[in-house]
N, C-alpha and C positions, 0 to 999 in steps of 0.2 A: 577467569576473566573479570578485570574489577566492574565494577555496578556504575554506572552511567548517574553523578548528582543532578537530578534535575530541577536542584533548586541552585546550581550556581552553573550553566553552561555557559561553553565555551562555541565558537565557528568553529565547526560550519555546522552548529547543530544552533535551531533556533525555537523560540516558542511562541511568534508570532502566525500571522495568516493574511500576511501582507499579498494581495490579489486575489482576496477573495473575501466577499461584502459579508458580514456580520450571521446574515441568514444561511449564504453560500457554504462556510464554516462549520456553523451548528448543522445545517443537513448533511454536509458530509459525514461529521463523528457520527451523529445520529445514527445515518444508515450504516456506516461502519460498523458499530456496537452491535444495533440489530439483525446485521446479518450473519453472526456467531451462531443464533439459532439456526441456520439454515444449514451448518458444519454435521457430516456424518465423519465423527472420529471416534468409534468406537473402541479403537487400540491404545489410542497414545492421548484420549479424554483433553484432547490439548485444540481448543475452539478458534479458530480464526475466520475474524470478518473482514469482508473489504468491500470498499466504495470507489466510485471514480464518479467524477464530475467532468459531464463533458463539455464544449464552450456553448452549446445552447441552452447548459444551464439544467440539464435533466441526468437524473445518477441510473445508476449499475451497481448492483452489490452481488456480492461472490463469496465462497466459503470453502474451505477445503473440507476434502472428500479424503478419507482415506478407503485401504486397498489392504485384504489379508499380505498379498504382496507387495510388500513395503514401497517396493520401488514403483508401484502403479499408483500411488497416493500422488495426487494435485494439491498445490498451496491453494490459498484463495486467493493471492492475484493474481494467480496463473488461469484460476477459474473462473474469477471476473472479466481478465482481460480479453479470456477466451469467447466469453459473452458477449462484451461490447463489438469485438471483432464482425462475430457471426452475425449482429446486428448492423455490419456496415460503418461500424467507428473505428476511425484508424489515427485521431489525435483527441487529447484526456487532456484538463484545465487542471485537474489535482487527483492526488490519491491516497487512500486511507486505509490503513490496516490496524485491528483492531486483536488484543490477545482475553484472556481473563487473567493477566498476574497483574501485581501489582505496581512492577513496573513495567516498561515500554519494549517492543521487540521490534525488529527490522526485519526487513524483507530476506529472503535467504540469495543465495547467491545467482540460482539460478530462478527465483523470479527477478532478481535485478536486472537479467540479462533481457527477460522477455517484457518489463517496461522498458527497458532502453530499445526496442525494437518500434517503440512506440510512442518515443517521448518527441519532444521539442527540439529541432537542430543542434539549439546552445545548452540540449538537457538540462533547461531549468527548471522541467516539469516537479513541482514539488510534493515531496512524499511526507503525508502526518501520520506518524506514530503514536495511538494511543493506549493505554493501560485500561485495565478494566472498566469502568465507570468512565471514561471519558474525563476524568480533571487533572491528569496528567499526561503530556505527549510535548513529542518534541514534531519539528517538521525538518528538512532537508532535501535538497535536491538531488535530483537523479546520479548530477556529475560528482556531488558530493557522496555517494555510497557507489556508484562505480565507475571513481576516475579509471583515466586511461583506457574509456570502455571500446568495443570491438561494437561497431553497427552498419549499418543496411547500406550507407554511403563506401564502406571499403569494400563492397561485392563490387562498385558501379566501374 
């Protein structure tokens, strides 16, 4: 799979953090990064943090958990989300997933599916991807990583 330039991007990948203030931004990656420590991955030593921002302005951080059996391993924005949930939040301002390489990773397919479960009507909910240290990320919305998605509206 070729390597994503993130010194010359293209849409719908962006590196801005347009709706959300200066402070808003930095707390996010922040808790993003520090919530790697919270990762029990003792198999696959592969650390993921995540943050969400919710509209009153108060975050959520999550970490993935791994499992002897593979298939019982939670991402961490499945683990986040499952958080915010349990605490009664059921819509997210932004989201942040955080890897140690040194460049940027994205959500996998089925945590895509369980923020789209959770996102904004017009799925602008925007997702920041950042790299170890926080000085590289890109951001992108929900509709941009999974157009033509399947949600809660086509049960109704």
């Amino acid at each position: 799979m070729p390597q994503l330039d993130l010194n010359n991007l293209q849409p719908p990948f962006s590196q801005d953090h347009e709706g959300l203030t200066d402070v808003e931004f930095e707390k996010l990656k922040t808790k993003a990064l520090e919530a790697r420590n919270l990762s029990y991955s003792p198999y696959s030593n592969f650390k993921v943090g995540c943050s969400i921002l919710l509209p009153d302005n108060t975050f959520i951080k999550g970490a993935n958990v791994e499992n002897a059996s593979y298939g019982a391993c939670i991402c961490a924005e499945r683990t986040t989300i499952t958080h915010a949930v349990m605490l009664g939040h059921r819509s997210f301002k932004a989201l942040a997933v955080s890897t140690e390489l040194e460049s940027i990773a994205s959500p996998c397919g089925i945590c895509r599916q369980v923020i789209r479960e959770f996102a904004d009507e017009k799925l602008t909910l925007p997702i920041f991807m950042f790299n170890k240290d926080g000085s590289k990320f890109v951001k992108m919305t929900l509709d941009d990583l999974l157009p033509l998605s399947f949600g809660p509206e086509q049960l109704q």
